[in-house]
ZADO-1210 file (C-alpha; in nm, 4 decimals, padded with zeros to 6 digits):
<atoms>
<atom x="00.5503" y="01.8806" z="-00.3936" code="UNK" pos="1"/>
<atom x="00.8426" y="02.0221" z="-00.5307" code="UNK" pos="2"/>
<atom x="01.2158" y="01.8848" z="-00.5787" code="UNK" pos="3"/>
<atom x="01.3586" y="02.0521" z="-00.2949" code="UNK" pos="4"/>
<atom x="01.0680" y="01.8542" z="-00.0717" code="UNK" pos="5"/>
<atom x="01.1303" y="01.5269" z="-00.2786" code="UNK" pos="6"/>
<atom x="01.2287" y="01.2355" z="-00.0174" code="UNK" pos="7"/>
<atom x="01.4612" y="00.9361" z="-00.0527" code="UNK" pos="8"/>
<atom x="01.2802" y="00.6269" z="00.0164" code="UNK" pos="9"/>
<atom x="01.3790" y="00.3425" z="00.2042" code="UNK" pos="10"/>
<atom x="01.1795" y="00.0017" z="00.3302" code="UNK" pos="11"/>
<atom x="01.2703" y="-00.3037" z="00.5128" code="UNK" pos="12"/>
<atom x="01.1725" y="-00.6525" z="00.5696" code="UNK" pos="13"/>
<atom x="01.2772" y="-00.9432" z="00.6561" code="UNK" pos="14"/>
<atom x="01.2060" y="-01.3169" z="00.5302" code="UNK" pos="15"/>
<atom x="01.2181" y="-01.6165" z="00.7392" code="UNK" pos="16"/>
<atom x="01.1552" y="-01.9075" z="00.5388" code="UNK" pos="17"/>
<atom x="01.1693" y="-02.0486" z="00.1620" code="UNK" pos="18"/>
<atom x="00.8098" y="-02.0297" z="00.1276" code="UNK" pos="19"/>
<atom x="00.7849" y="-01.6254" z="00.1689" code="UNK" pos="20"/>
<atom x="01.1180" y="-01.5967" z="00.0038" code="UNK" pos="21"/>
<atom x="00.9449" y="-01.7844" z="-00.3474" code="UNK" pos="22"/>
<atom x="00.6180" y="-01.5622" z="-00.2540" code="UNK" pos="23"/>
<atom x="00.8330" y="-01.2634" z="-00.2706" code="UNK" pos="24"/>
<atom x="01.0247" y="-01.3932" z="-00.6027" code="UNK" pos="25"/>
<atom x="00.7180" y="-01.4108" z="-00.7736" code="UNK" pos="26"/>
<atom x="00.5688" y="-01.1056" z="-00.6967" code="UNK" pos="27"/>
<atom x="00.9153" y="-00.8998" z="-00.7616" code="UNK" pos="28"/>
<atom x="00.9630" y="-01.1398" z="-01.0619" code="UNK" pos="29"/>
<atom x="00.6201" y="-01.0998" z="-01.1885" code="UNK" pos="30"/>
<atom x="00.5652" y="-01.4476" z="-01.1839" code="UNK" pos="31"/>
<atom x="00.1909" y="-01.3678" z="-01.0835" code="UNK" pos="32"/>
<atom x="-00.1151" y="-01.1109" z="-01.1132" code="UNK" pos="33"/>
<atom x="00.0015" y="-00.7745" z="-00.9990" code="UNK" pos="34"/>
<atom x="-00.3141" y="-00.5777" z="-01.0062" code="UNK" pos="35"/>
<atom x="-00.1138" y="-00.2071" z="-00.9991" code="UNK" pos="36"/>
<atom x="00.1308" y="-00.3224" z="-01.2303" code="UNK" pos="37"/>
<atom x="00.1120" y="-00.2445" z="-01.6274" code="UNK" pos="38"/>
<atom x="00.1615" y="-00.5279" z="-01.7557" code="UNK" pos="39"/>
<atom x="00.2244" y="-00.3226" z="-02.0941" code="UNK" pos="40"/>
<atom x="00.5343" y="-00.1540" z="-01.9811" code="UNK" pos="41"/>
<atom x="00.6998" y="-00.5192" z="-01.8076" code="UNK" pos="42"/>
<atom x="00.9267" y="-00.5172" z="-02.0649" code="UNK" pos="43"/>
<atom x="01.1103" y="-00.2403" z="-01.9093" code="UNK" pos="44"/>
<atom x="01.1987" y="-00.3759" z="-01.5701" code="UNK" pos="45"/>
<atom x="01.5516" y="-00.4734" z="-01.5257" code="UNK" pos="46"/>
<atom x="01.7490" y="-00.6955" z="-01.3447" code="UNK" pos="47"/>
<atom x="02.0812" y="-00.5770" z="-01.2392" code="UNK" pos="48"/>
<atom x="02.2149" y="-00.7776" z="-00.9969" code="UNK" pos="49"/>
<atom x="02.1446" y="-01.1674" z="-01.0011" code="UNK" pos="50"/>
<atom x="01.9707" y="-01.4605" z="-01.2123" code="UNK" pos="51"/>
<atom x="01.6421" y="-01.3536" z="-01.2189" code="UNK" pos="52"/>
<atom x="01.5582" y="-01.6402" z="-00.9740" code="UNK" pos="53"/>
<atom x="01.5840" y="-01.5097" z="-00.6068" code="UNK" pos="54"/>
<atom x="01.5194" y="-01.8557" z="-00.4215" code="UNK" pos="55"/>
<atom x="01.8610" y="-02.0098" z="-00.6362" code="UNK" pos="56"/>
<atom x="02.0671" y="-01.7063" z="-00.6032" code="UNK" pos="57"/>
<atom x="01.9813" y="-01.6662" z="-00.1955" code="UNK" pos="58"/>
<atom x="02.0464" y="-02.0448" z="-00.1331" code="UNK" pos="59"/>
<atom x="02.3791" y="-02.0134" z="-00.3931" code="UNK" pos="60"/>
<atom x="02.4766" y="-01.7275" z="-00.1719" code="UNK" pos="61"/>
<atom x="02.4614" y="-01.8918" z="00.1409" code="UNK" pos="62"/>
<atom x="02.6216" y="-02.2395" z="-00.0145" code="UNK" pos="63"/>
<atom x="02.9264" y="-02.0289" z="-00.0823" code="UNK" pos="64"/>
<atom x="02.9764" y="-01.8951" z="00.2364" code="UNK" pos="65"/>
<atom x="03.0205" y="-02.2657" z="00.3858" code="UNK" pos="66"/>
<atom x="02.6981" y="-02.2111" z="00.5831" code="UNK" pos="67"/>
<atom x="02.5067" y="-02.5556" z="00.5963" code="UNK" pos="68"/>
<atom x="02.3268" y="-02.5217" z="00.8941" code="UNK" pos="69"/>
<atom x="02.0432" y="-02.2332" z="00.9470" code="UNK" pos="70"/>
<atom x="01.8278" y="-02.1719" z="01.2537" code="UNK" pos="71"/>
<atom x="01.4796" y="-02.2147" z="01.2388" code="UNK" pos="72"/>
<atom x="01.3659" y="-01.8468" z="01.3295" code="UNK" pos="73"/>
<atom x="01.6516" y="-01.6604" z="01.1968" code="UNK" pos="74"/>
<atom x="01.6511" y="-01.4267" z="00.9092" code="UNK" pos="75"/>
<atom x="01.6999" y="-01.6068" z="00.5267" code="UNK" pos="76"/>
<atom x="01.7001" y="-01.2595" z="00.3620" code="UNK" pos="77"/>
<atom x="01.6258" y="-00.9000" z="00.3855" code="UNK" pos="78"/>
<atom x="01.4458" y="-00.7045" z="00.1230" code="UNK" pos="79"/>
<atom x="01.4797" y="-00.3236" z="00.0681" code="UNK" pos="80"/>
<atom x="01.2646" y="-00.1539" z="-00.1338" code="UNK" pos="81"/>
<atom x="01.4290" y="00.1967" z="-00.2536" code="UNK" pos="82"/>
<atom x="01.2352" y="00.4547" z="-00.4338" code="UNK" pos="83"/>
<atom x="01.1693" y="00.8530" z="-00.4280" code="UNK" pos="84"/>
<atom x="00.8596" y="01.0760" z="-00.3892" code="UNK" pos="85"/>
<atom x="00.6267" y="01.0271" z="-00.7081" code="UNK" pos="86"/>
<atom x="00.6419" y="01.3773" z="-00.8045" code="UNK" pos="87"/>
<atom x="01.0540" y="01.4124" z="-00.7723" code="UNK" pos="88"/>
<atom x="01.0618" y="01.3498" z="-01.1721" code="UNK" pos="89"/>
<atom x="00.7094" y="01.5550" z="-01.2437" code="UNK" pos="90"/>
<atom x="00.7345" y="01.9569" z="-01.3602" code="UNK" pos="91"/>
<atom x="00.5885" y="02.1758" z="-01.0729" code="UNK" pos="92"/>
<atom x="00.2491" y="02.1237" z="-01.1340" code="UNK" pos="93"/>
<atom x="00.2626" y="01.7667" z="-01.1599" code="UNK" pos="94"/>
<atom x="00.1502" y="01.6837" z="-01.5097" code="UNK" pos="95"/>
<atom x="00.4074" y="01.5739" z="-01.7191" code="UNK" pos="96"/>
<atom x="00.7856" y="01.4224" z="-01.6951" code="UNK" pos="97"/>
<atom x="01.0886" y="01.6907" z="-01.6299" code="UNK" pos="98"/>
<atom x="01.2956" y="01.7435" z="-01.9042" code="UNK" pos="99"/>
<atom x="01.5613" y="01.5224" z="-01.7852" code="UNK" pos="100"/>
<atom x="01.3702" y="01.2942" z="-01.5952" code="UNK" pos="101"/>
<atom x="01.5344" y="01.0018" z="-01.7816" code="UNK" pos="102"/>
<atom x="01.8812" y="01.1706" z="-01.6876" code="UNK" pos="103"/>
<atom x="01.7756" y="01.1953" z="-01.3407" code="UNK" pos="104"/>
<atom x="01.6474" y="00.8716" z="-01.3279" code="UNK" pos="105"/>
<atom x="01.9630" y="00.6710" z="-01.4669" code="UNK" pos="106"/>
<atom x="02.1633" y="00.8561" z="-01.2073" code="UNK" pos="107"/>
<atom x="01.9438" y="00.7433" z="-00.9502" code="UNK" pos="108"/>
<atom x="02.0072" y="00.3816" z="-01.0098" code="UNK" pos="109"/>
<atom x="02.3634" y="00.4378" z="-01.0596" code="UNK" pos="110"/>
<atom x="02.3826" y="00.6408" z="-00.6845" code="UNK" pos="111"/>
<atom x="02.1759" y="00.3172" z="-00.5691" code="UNK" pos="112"/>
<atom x="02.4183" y="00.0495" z="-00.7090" code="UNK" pos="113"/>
<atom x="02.6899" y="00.2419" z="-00.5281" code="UNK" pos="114"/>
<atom x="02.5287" y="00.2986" z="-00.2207" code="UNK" pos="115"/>
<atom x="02.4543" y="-00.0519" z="-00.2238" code="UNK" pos="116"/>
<atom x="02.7859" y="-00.2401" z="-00.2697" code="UNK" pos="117"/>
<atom x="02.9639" y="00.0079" z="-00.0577" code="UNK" pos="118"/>
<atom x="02.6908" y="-00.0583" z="00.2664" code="UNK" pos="119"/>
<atom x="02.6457" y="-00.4192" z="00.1711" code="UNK" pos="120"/>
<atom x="02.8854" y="-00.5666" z="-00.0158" code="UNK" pos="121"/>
<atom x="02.8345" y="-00.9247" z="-00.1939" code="UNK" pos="122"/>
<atom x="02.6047" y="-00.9674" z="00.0247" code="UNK" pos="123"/>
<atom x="02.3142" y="-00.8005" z="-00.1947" code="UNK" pos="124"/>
<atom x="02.2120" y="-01.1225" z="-00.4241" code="UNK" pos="125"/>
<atom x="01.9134" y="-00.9762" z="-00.6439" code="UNK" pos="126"/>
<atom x="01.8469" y="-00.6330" z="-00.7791" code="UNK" pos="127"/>
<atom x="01.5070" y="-00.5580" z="-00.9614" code="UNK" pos="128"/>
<atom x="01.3963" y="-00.2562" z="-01.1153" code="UNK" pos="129"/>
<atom x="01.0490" y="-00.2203" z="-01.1944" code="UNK" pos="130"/>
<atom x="00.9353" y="00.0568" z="-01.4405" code="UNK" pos="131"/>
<atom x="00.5539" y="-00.0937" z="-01.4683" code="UNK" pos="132"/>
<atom x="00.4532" y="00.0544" z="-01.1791" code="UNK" pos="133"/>
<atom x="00.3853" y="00.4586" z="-01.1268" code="UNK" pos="134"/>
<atom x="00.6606" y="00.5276" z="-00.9714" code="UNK" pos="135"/>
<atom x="01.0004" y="00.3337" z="-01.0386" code="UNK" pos="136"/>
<atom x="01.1796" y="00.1527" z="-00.7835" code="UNK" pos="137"/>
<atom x="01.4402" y="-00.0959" z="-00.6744" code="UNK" pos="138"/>
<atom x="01.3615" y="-00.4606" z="-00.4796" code="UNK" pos="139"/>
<atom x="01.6707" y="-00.5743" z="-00.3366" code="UNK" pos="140"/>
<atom x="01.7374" y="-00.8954" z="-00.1469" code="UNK" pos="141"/>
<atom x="02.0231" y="-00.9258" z="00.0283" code="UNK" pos="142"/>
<atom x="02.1601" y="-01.2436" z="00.2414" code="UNK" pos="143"/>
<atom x="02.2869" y="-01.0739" z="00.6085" code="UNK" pos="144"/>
<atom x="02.5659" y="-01.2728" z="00.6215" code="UNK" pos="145"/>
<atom x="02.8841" y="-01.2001" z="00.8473" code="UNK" pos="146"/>
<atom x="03.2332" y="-01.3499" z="00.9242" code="UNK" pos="147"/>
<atom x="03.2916" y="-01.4544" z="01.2500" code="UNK" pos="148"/>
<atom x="03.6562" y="-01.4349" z="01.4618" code="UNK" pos="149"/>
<atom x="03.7190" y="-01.8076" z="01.3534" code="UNK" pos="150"/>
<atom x="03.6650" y="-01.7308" z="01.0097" code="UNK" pos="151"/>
<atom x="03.4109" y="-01.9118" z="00.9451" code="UNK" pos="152"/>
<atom x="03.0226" y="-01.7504" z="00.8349" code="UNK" pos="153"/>
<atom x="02.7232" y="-01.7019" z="00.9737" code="UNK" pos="154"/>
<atom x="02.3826" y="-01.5302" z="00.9713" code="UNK" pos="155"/>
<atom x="02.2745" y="-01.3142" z="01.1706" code="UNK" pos="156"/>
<atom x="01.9896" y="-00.9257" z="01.0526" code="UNK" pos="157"/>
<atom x="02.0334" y="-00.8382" z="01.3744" code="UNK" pos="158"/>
<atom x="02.4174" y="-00.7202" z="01.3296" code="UNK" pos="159"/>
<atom x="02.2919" y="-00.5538" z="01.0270" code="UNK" pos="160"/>
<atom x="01.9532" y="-00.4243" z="01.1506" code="UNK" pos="161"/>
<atom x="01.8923" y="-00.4990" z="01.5042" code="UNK" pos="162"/>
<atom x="01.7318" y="-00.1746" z="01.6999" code="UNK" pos="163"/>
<atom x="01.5899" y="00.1512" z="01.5639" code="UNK" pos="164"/>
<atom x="01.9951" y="00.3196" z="01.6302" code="UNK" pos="165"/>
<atom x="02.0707" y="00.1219" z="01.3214" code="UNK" pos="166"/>
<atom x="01.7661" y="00.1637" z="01.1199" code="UNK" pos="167"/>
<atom x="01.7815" y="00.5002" z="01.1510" code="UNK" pos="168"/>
<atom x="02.1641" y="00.5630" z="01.0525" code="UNK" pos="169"/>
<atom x="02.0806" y="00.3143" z="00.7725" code="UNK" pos="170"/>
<atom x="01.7718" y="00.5373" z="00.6689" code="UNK" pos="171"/>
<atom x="02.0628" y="00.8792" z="00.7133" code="UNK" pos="172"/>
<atom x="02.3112" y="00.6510" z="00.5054" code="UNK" pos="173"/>
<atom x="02.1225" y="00.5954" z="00.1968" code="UNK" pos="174"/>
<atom x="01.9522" y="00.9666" z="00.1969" code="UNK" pos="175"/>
<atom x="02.2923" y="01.1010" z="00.2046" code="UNK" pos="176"/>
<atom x="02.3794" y="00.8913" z="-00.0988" code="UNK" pos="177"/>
<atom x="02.0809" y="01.0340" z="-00.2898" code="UNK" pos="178"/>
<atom x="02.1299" y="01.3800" z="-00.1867" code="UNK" pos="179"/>
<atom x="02.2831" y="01.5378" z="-00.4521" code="UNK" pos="180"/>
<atom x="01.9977" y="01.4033" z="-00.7001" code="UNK" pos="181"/>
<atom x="01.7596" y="01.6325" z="-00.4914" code="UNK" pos="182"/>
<atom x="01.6469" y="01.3831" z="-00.2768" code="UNK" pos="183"/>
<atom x="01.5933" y="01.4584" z="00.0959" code="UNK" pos="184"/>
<atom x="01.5680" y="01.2445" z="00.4391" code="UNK" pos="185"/>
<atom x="01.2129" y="01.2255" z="00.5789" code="UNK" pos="186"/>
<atom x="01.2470" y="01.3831" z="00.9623" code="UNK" pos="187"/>
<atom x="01.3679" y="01.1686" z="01.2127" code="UNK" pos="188"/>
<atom x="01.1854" y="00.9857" z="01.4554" code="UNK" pos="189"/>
<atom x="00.8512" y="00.9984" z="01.2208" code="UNK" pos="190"/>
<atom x="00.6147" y="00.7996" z="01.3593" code="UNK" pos="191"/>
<atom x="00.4340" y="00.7417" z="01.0023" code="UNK" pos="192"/>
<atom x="00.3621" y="00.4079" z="00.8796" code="UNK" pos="193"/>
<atom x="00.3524" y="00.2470" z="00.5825" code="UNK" pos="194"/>
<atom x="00.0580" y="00.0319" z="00.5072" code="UNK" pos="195"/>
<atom x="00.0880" y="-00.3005" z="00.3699" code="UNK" pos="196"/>
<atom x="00.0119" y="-00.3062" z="00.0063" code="UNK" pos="197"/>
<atom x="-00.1731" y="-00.6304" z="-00.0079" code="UNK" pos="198"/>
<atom x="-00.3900" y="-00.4601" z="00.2439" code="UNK" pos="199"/>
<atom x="-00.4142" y="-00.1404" z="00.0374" code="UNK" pos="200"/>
<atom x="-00.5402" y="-00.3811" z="-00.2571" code="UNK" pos="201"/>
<atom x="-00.7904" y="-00.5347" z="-00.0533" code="UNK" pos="202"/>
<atom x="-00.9219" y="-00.2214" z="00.0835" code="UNK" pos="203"/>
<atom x="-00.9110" y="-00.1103" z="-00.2928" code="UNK" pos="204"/>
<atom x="-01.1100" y="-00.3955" z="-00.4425" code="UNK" pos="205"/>
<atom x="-01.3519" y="-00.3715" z="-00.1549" code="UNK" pos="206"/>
<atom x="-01.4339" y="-00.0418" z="-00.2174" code="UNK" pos="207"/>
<atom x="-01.4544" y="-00.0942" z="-00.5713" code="UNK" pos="208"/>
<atom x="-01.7423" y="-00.3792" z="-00.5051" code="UNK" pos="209"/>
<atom x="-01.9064" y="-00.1671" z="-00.2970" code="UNK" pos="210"/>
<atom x="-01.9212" y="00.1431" z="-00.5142" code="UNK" pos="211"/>
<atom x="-02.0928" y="-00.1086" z="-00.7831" code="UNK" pos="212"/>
<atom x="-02.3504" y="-00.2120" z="-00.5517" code="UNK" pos="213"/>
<atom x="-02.4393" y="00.1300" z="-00.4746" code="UNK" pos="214"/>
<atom x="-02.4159" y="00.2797" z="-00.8232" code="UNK" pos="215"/>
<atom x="-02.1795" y="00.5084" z="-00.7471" code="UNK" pos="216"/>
<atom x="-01.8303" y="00.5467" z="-00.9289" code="UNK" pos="217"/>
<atom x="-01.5351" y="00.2877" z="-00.8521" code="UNK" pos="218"/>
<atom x="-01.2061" y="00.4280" z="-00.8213" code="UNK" pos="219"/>
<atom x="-00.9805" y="00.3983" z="-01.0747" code="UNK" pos="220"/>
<atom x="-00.6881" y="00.5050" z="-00.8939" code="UNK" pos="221"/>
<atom x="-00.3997" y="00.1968" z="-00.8244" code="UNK" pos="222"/>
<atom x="-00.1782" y="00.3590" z="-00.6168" code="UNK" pos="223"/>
<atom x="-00.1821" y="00.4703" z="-00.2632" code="UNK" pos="224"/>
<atom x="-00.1549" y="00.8384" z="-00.2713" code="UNK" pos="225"/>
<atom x="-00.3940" y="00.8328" z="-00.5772" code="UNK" pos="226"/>
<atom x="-00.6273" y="00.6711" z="-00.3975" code="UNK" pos="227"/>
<atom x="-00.6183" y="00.8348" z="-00.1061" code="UNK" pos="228"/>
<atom x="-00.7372" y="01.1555" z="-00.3825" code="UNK" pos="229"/>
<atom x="-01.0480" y="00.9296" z="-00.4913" code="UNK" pos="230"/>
<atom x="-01.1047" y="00.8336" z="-00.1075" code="UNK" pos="231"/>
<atom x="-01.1583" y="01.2362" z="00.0169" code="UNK" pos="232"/>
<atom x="-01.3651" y="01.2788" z="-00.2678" code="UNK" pos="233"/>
<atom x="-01.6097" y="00.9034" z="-00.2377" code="UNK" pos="234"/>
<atom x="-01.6272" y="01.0823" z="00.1092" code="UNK" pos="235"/>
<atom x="-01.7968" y="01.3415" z="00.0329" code="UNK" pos="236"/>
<atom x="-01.9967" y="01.1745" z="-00.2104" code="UNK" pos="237"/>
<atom x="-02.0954" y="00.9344" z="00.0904" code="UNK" pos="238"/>
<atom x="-02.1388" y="01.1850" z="00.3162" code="UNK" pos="239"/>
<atom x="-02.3912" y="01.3943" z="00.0646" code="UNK" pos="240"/>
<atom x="-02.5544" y="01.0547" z="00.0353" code="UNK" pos="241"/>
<atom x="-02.6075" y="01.0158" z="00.3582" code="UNK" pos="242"/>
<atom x="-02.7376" y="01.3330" z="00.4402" code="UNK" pos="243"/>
<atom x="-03.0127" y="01.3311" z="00.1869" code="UNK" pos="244"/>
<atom x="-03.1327" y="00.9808" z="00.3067" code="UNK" pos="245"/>
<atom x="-03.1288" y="01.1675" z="00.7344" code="UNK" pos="246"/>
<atom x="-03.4207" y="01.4149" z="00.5435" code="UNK" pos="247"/>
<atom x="-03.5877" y="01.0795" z="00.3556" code="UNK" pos="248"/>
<atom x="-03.5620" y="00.8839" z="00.6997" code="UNK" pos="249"/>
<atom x="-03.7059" y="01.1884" z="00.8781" code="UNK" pos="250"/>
<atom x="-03.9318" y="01.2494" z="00.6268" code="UNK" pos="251"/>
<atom x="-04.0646" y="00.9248" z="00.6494" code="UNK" pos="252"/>
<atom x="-04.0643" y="00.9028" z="01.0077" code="UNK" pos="253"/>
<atom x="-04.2835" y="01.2144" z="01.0540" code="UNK" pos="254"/>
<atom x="-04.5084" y="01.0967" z="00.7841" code="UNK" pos="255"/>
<atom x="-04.4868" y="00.7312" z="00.9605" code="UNK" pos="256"/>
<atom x="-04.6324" y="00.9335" z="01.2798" code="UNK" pos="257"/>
<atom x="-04.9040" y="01.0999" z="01.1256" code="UNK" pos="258"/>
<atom x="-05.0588" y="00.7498" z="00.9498" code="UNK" pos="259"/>
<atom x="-05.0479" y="00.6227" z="01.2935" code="UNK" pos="260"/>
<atom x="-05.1897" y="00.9154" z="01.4702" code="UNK" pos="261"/>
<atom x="-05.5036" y="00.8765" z="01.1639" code="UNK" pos="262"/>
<atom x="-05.4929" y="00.5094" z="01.2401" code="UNK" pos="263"/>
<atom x="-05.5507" y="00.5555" z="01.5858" code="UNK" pos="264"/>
<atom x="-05.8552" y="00.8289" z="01.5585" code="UNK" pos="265"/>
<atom x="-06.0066" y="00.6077" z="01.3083" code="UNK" pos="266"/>
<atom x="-05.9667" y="00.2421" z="01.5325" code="UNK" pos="267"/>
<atom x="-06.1579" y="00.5041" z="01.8789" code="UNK" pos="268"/>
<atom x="-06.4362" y="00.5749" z="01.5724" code="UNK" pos="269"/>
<atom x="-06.4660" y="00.2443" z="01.4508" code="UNK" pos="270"/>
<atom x="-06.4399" y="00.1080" z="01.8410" code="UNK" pos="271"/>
<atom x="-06.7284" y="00.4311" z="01.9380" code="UNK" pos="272"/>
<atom x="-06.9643" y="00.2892" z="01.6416" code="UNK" pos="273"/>
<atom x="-06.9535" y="-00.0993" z="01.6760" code="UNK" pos="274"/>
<atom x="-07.0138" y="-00.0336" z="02.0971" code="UNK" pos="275"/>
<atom x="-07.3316" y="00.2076" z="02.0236" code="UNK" pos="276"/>
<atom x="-07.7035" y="00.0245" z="02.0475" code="UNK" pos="277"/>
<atom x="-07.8384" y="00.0699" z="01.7187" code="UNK" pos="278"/>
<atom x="-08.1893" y="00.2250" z="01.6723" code="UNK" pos="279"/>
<atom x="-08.4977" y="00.0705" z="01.5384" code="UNK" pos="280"/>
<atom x="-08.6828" y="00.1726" z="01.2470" code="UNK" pos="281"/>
<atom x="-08.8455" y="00.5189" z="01.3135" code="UNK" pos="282"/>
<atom x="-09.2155" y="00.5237" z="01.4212" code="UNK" pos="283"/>
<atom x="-09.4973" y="00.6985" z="01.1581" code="UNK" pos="284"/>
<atom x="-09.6638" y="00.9811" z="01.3438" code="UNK" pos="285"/>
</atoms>
């Protein structure tokens, strides 16, 4: 892929209580095992917006806002998850970093932070960027919190995000931001989806059990579009397996028939001899 097909990335979603709110905090915050993290490079994420602890600086946020009440299925906090295409700061053939790359990359987060408090406002609470993972990116958390004709607050994603119209022009707003870095909008109306990643991981460690019990090699690959690299190739692999075992099976199966065709002839013989009278000792001329 090159630069001029590099895409801006945005994802959404939305947290409903305190007890997915401290799940996310930990995961963003490292707090537990992140199996496609590098645990060697942690000491490069950053945290640019925020204490560091999401659950304080969400229920600080709301606190100042005079907001003491909350409904029981609304929306505590949205989380956005901007990146770019893995290869937007690789050299044409994908192997190494661009010359500027690092340039590139501090404008990126500087075109984000702007984006950001112009779109959002004080409402974003927590910026993370993590640089332990293959490609960097940006967890925010933001508190979708509005003033209401009386002046008083309230909370409501819906205003924010309610209906694919707004998604969408929130999906041309931040693209447009990153535009002059290079980065593009994906086409409109895409019906691609983005798979979970604690399902990816699953399906990951899965296979990985599986390729030990079969011998064969376990992929090595931690992120989705590597993977999915490994994935056409284990296919093959399974596929050549499972060819060769058809000509075995078949092989045995026609071998299977003729034992039981032998088996057969020899249970009529052995049926023919046991049913014939047998002779007496031959007579002396």
């Amino acid at each position: 892929m090159s630069i001029s097909s590099s895409f801006a990335i945005l994802r959404l979603a939305k947290i409903k209580t305190f007890g997915a709110l401290a799940a996310c905090s930990a995961h963003i915050g490292r707090h537990r095992n992140t199996p496609n993290a590098n645990s060697g490079k942690a000491h490069l994420n950053r945290v640019r917006i925020g204490s560091g602890n999401i659950t304080h600086d969400v229920k600080q946020h709301i606190a100042s806002k005079g907001i003491q009440k909350l409904r029981s299925n609304g929306v505590l906090a949205v989380e956005l998850v901007l990146t770019f295409s893995p290869e937007w700061l690789k050299t044409s053939d994908g192997q190494r970093y661009r010359a500027r790359a690092s340039q590139d990359l501090r404008e990126w987060e500087k075109a984000n932070l702007t984006w950001l408090r112009q779109t959002f406002g004080d409402r974003v609470v927590s910026y993370f960027l993590h640089m332990d993972e293959r490609t960097p990116h940006v967890h925010v958390l933001l508190v979708p919190t509005y003033e209401k004709a009386t002046g008083k607050f309230g909370m409501s994603a819906r205003r924010l995000f309610g209906g694919k119209q707004k998604l969408s022009e929130l999906q041309s707003s931040y693209a447009a931001a990153m535009k002059n870095l290079g980065l593009h909008r994906g086409r409109k109306g895409s019906k691609a989806t983005h798979q979970k990643l604690a399902d990816f991981y699953a399906q990951l460690n899965e296979a990985a059990r599986n390729c030990e019990a079969l011998g064969l090699p376990v992929p090595t690959a931690r992120s989705p579009l590597s993977f999915a690299n490994w994935q056409r190739s284990f296919k093959q692999i399974t596929q050549l397996a499972s060819d060769e075992n058809n000509e075995r099976i078949n092989s045995l199966k026609e071998r299977i028939r003729q034992l039981s065709d032998a088996y057969m002839a020899l249970s009529e013989y052995a049926s023919f001899n046991s049913s014939t009278p047998k002779l007496g000792p031959r007579l002396r001329r």
